[in-house]
C-alpha positions, 0 to 999 in steps of 0.5 A: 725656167728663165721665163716669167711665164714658166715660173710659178710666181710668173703665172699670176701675170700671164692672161688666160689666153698665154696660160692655157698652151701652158696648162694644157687642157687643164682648167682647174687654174683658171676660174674665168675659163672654168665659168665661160665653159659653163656657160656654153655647156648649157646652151649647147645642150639646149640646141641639142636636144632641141635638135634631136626631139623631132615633131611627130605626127599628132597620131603617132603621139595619141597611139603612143599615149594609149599604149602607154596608158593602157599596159597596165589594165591589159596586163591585168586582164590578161592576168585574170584570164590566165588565172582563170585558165589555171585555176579551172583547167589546170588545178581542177582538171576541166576542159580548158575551153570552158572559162569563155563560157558564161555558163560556167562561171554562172555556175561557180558563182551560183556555187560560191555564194549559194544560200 
């Protein structure tokens, strides 16, 4: 420790460049290397993800839109079909074909609101 760049009291004199193989990969001791690093983290992720979006095609884009925007009332309607499957067939113990029959639900609703 006969150096003035291995003493403690040494490092304050030392520039960044002849402190970082001393360091090793640490940067806690060195704000100006901390801040550079940063900075550069940033741009590169920009360039990244620039780079990994891609352009698709506008159809693509407008069918992954619909889909996206129509889950949630295909979803309902296929609840309400299986609802309806389950409560006439299931629980009333009627031939499951029935419920696409417009007969039938002519009749249920003559029935529920009948005067």
């Amino acid at each position: 420790m006969d150096s003035k760049k291995e003493t403690a009291a040494g490092m304050e004199s030392v520039t960044s460049a002849e402190r970082s193989p001393l360091l090793g990969a640490s940067v806690a001791g060195d704000p100006a290397r901390r801040k550079a690093q940063q900075a550069e983290r940033p741009a590169a992720g920009k360039q990244s993800k620039a780079a990994a979006r891609k352009k698709r095609h506008p159809a693509v884009r407008v069918i992954r839109w619909l889909l996206l925007k129509s889950i949630v009332p295909i979803l309902c309607v296929l609840a309400v079909i299986g609802g309806m499957y389950i409560g006439y067939a299931v629980l009333g113990k009627q031939p499951g074909d029935e419920i696409f029959q417009a007969e039938t639900w002519k009749h249920v609703y003559d029935l529920v609101f009948a005067d």
